[in-house]
C-alpha positions, -999 to +999 in steps of 0.1 A: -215-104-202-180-091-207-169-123-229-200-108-252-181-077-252-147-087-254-134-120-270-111-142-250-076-131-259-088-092-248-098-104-211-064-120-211-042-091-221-066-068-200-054-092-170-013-093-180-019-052-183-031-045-152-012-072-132+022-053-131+001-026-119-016-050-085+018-065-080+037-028-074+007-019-047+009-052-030+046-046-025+040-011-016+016-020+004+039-047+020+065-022+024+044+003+041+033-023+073+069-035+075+083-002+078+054+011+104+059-018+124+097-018+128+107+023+125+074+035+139+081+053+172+058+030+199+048+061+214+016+064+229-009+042+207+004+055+169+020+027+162-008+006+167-032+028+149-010+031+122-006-005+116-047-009+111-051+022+088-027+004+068-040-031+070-075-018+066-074+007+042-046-015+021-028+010-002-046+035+002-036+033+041+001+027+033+001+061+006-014+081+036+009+067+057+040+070+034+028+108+024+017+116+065+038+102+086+075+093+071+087+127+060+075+140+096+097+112+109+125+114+089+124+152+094+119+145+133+150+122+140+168+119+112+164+085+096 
């Protein structure tokens, strides 16, 4: 349906123009579990919880994590 739409080389560049774009979240996301799993404070279960939001709601989990919880912990001890 979309080849009757679009020809071949439009698909194509479609695909190289949104590729930079999946790369940057899966490295962001990437970023997001490593840094929960290695600074995150193991207090209590938060770590834990932390670590599934962002593995289940994949960047969308690491933004809310990144936006939620690293400015309380950098402002909290100083990292």
């Amino acid at each position: 349906m979309i080849a009757g739409i679009f020809g071949g080389w439009e698909i194509i560049l479609i695909f190289l123009a949104m590729l930079p774009l999946a790369l940057a979240s899966f490295v962001f996301w990437i970023w997001m579990l490593v840094d929960c799993a290695t600074k995150e404070p193991s207090a209590g279960n938060d770590k834990v919880i932390w670590i599934l939001v962002i593995l289940f709601a994949h960047w969308i989990g690491a933004l809310i994590y990144y936006l939620a919880r690293r400015p309380e912990r950098k402002r909290l001890f100083g990292a």
